[in-house]
N, CA, C and O of each residue as an XYZ file, in Angstrom:
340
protein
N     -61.721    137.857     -3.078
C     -60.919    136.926     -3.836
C     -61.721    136.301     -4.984
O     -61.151    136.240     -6.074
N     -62.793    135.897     -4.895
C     -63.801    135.220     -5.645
C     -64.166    136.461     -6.931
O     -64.405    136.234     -8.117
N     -64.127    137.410     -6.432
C     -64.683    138.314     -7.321
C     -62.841    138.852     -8.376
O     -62.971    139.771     -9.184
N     -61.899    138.436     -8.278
C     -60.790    137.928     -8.546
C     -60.449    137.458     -9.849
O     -60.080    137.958    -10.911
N     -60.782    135.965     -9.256
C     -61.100    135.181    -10.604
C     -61.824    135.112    -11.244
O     -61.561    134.696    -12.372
N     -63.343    135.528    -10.852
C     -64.357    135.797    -11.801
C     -63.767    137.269    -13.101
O     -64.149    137.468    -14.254
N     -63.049    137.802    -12.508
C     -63.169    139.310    -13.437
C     -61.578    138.576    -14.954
O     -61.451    138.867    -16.143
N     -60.645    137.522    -13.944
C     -59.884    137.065    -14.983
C     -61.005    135.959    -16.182
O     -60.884    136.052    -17.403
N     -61.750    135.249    -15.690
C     -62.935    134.354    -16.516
C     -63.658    135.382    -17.519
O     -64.090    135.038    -18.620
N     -63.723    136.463    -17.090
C     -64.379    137.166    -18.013
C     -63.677    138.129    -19.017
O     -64.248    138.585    -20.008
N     -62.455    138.383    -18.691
C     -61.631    138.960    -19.168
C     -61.167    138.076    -20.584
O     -60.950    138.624    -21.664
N     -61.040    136.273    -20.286
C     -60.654    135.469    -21.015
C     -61.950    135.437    -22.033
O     -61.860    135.433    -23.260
N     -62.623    135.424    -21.614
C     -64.121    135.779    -22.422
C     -63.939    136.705    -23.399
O     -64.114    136.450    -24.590
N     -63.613    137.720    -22.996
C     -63.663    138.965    -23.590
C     -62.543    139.015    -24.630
O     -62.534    139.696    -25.655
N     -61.589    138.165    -24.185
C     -60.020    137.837    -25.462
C     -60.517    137.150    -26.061
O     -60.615    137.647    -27.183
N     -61.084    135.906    -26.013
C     -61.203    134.975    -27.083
C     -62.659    135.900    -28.221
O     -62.654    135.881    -29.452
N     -63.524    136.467    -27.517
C     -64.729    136.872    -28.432
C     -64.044    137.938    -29.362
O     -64.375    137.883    -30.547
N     -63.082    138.957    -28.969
C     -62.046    139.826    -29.770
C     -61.741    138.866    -30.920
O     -62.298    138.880    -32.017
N     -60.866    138.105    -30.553
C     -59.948    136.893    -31.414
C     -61.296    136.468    -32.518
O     -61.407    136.668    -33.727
N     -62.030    135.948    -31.743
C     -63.079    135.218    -32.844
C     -63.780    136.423    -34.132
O     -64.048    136.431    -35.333
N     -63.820    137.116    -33.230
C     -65.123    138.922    -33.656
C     -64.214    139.230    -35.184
O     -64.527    139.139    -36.371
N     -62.762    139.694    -34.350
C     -61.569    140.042    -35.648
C     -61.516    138.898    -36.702
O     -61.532    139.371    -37.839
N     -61.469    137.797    -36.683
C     -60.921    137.160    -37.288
C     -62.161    136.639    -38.787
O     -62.036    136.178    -39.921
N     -63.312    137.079    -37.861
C     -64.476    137.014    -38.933
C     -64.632    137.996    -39.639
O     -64.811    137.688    -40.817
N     -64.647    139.487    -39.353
C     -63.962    140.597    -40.038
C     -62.523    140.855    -40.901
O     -62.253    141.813    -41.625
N     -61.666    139.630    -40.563
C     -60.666    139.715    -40.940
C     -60.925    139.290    -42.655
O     -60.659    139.883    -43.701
N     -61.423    138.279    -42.419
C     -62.365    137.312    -43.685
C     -63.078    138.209    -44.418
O     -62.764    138.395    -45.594
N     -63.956    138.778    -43.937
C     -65.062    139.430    -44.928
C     -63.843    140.615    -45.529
O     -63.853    140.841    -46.739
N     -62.749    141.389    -44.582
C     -62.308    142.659    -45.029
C     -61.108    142.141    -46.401
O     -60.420    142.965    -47.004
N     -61.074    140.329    -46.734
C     -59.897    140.437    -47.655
C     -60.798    140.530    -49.153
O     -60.153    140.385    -50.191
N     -62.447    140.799    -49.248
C     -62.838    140.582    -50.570
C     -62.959    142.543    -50.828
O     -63.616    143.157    -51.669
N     -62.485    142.817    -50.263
C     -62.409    144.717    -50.459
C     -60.601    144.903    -50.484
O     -59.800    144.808    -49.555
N     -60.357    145.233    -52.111
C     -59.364    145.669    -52.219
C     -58.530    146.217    -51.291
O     -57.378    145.785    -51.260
N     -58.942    147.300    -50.325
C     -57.913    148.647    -50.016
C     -58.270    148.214    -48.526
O     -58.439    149.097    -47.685
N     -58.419    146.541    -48.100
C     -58.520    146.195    -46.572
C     -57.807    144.627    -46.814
O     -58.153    143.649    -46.151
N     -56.945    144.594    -47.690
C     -56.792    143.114    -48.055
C     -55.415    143.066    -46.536
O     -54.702    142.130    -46.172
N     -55.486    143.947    -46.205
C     -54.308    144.084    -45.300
C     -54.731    143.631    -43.997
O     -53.739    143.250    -43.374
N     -55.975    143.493    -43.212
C     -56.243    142.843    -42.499
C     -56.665    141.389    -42.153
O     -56.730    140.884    -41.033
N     -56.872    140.963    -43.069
C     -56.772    139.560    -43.562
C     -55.552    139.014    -43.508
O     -55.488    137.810    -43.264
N     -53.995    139.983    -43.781
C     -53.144    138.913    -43.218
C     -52.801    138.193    -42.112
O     -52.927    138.667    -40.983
N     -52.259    136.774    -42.379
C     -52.250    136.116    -41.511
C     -51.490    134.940    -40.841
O     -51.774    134.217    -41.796
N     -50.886    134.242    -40.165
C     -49.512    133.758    -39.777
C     -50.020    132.659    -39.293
O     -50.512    133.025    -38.226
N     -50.218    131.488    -39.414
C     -50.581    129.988    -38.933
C     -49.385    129.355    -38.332
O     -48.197    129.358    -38.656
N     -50.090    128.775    -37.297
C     -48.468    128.210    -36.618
C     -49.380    127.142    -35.670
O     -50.450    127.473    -35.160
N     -48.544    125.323    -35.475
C     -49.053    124.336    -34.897
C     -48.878    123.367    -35.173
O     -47.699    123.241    -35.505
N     -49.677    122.070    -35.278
C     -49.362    121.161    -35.558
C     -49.479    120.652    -36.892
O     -50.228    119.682    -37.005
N     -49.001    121.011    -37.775
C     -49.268    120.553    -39.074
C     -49.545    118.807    -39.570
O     -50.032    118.202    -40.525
N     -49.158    118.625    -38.789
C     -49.734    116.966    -39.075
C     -49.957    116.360    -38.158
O     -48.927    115.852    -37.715
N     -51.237    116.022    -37.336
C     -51.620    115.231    -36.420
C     -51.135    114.529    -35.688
O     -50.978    113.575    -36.450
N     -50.645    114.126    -34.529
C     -49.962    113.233    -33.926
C     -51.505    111.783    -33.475
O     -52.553    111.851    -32.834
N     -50.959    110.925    -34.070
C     -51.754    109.502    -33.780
C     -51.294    108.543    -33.080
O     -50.355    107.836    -33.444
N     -52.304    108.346    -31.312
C     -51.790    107.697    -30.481
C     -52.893    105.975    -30.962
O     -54.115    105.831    -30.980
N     -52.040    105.210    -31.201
C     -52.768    104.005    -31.484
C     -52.531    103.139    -29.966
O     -51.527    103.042    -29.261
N     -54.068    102.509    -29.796
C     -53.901    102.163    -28.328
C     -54.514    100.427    -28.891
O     -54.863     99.661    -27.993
N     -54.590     99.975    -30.255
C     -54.832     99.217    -30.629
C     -56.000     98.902    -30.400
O     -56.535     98.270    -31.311
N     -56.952     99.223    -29.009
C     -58.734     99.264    -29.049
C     -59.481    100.351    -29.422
O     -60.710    100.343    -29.499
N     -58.460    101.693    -29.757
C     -58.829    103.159    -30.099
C     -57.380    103.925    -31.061
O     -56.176    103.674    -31.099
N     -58.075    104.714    -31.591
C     -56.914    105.538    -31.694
C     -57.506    106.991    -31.605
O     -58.649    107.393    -31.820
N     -56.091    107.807    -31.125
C     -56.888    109.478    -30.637
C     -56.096    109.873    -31.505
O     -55.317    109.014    -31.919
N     -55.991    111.202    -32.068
C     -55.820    111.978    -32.799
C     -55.194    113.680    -32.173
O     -55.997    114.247    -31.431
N     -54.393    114.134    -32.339
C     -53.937    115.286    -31.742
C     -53.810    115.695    -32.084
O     -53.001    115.309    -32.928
N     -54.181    117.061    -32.228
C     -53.929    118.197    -33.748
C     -54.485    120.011    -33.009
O     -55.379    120.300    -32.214
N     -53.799    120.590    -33.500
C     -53.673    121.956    -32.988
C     -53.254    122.798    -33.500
O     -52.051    122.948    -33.281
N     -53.996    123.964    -34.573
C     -53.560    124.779    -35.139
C     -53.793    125.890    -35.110
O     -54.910    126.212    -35.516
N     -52.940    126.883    -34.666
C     -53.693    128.726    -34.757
C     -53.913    129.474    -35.759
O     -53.447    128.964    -36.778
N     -54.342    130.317    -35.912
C     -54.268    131.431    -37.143
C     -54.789    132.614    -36.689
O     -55.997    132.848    -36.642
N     -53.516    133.720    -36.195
C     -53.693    134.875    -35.961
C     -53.926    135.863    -37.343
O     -53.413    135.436    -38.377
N     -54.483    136.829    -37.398
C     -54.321    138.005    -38.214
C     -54.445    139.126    -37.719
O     -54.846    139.194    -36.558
N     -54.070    140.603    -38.616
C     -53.794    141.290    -37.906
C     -55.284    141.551    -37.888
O     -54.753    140.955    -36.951
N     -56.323    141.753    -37.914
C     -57.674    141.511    -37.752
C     -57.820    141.078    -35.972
O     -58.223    141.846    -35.099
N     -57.543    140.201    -35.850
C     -57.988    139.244    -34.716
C     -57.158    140.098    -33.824
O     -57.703    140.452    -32.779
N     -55.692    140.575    -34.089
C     -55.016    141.251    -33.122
C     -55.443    142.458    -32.825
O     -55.026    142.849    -31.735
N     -56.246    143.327    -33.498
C     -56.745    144.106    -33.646
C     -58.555    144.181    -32.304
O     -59.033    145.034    -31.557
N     -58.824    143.146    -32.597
C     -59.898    142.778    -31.990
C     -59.824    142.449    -30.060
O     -60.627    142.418    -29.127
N     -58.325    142.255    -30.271
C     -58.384    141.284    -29.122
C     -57.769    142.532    -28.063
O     -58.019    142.658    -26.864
N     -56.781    143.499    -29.026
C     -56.599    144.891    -28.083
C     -57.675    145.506    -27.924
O     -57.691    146.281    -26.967
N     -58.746    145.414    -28.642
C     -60.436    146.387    -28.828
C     -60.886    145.926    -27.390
O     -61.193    146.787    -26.565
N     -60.944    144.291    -27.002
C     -61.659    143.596    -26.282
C     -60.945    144.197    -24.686
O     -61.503    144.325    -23.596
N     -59.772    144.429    -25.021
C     -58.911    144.565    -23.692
C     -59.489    145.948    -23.118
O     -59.923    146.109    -21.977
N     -59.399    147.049    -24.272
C     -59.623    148.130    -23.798
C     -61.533    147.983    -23.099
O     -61.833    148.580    -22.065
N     -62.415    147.262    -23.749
C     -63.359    147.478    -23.626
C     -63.386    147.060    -22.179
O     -64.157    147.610    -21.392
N     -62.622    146.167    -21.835
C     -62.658    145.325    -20.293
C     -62.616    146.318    -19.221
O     -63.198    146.330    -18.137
N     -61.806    147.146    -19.753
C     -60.803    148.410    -18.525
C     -61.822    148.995    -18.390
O     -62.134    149.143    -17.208
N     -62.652    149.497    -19.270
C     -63.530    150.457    -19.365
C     -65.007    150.123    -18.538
O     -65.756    151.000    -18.108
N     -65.265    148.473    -18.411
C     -66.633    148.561    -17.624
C     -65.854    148.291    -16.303
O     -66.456    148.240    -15.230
């Protein structure tokens, strides 16, 4: 069982480093003409902060994504690589 959840922890590992890996490639691939296509990209979240004033603090809430097809790209790479070890 233990060995379970460890393989989902690493799996989540392995999605988010895809997500991050692509998305930095996604960047470098929009200053090359004939890759400007992986760089696109779809933002979706909180566009304007939600502010909880508690009158001795205030917190701040804010949450925004930005997929591309880069990152999506990365994050199926990461999946397959998982299956494979």
């Amino acid at each position: 069982m233990a060995t379970k959840e460890k393989n989902i922890w690493v799996l989540l590992i392995f999605i988010l480093s895809g997500l991050v890996v692509g998305g930095l490639l996604g960047e470098l691939a929009s200053r090359i003409d004939w890759l400007w296509w992986l760089s696109y990209s779809q933002s979706f979240g909180l566009e304007n902060p939600m502010i909880l004033d508690l009158s001795i603090m205030k917190i701040t809430f804010a949450l925004m994504f930005r997929i591309s097809i880069s990152s999506i790209i990365g994050m199926v790479l990461a999946i397959f690589l998982y299956k494979k070890i």
